[in-house]
C-alpha positions, -999 to +999 in steps of 0.1 A: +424-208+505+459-195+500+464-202+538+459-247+527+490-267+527+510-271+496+501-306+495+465-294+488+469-269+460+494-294+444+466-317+444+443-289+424+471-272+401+479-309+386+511-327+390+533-309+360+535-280+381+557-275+413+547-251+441+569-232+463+558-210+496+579-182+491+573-154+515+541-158+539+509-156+519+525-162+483+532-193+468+548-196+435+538-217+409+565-237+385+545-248+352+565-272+328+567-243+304+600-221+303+611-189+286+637-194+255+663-190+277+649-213+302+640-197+328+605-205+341+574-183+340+566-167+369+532-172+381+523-168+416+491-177+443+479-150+467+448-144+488+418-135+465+399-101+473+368-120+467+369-148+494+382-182+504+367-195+473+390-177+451+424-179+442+440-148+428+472-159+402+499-131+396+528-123+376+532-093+398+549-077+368+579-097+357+564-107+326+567-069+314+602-068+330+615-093+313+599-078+279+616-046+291+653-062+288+646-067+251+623-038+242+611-009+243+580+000+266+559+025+247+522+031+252+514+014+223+528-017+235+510-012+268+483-009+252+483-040+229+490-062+258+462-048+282+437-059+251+455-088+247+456-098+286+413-088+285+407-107+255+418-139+277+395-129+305+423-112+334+430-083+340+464-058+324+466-026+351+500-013+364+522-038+346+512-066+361+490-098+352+464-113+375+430-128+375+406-146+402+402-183+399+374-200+416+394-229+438+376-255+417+386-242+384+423-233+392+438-256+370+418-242+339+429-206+349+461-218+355+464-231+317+451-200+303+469-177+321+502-196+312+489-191+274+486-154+283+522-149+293+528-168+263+512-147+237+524-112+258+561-125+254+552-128+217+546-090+213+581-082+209+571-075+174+546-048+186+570-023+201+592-024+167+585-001+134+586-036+112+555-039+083+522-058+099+523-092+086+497-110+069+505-141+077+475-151+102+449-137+078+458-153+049+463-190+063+433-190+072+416-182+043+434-205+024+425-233+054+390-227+050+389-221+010+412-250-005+405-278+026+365-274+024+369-312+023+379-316+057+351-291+075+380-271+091+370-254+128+386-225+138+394-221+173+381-255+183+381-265+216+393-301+220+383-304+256+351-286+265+354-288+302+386-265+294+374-240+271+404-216+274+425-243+254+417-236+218+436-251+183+439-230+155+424-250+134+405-284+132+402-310+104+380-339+100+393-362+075+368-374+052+348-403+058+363-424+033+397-419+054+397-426+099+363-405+106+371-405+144+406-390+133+410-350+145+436-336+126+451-300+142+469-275+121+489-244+141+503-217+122+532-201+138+553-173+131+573-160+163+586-178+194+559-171+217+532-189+194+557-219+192+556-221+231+519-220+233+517-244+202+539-266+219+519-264+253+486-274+235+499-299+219+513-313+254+476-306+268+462-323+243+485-359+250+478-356+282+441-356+277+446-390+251+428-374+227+427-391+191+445-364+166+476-359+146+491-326+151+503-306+119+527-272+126+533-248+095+559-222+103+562-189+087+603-194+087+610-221+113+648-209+107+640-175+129+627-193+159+651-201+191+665-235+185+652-247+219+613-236+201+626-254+174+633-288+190+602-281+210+577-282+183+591-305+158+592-336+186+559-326+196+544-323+162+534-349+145+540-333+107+559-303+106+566-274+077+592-248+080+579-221+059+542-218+050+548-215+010+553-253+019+524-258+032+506-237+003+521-260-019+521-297-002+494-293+022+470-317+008+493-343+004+505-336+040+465-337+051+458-365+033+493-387+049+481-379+080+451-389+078+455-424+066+481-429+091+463-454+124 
């Protein structure tokens, strides 16, 4: 399959991406998703090992070489990206990324394998001697103890044809608000969570789903000022550090969802 024209994979990957043929057999892949210092991700096509049916998509390592410039590569890191990289369904061996996409599900894999990059360039954390962070656990217990209101869904997936696109969390106002109203809340606390925030949020416009978007930052201060501007024109509500949203986040809950 890796042999069709450009014009036909263009056709499958969706038009936000650009293709480029660049050496015989490979084809990169441009999504509309960029590192913080904007350079793109690298994501390639090749031949799959399993037939003309499959496609298999690469990183062919420079997602780990460009974690290398920052950090420090230790086993442990290594280690926490392989079960990262398998907990999305590809596959982590040698340093580099790949996984084999049936040709009629490309674009999914694509999407999920962009969101893989995503979280591994969010380990930077990982390969550090810094105090594990609660900050995951505890907002969602206080999601799904203070908003019982709202029947809040972890992990919801808001298109089920593409079930590698998940929200954190889903809200459904209460009935005597908009009942056909999806309200999605994203806790983020590094820069590679921002970037995959921002990318679902940008999946989910483009599918016209009906929801209002709500971001809670750990400390929105520490992020890269191009995540910054990234997630608060995306978001629909946004707060910068989560004792906000501890504090205000009914009222926020309840604005947006008695806005049309």
């Amino acid at each position: 399959m890796i042999n069709n024209s450009i014009d036909k994979l263009e056709k499958i990957v969706g038009l936000d991406s650009s293709l480029y043929d660049v050496e015989p057999g490979v084809i990169q892949v441009v999504p509309p998703f960029r590192h913080s210092d904007g350079d793109p991700y690298e994501i390639y096509l090749m031949q799959s090992e399993k037939g003309n049916n499959y496609v298999k998509i690469t990183d062919r390592g420079m997602s780990l070489m460009r974690l290398s410039y920052s950090e420090k590569i230790t086993d442990g890191l290594l280690d926490n990206i392989g079960k990262l990289v398998n907990q999305n369904r590809h596959v982590f061996q040698n340093g580099i990324i790949t996984s084999d996409a049936p040709i009629d599900s490309l674009s999914s894999y694509l999407s999920s394998f962009i969101q893989t990059i995503a979280k591994v360039m969010g380990q930077k954390a990982l390969s550090k001697n810094i105090k594990y962070s609660t900050f995951y656990e505890d907002f969602e217990k206080f999601v799904m103890s203070q908003f019982t209101e709202y029947n809040p869904i972890k992990d919801y997936v808001p298109v089920k044809s593409e079930d590698d696109v998940t929200v954190d969390y889903m809200l459904s106002p209460p009935a005597t608000t908009v009942t056909s109203l999806m309200i999605f809340v994203f806790p983020i606390k590094d820069q590679g969570k921002a970037t995959l925030v921002w990318g679902i949020i940008q999946f989910c416009l483009n599918n016209n789903l009906k929801f209002r978007s709500l971001s809670v930052c750990d400390d929105f201060n520490s992020l890269p000022r191009k995540e910054q501007k990234r997630i608060a024109n995306n978001s629909d509500s946004l707060l910068l550090t989560v004792s906000d949203f501890y504090e205000v986040g009914q009222n926020k809950l309840h604005r947006l969802s008695t806005l049309s």
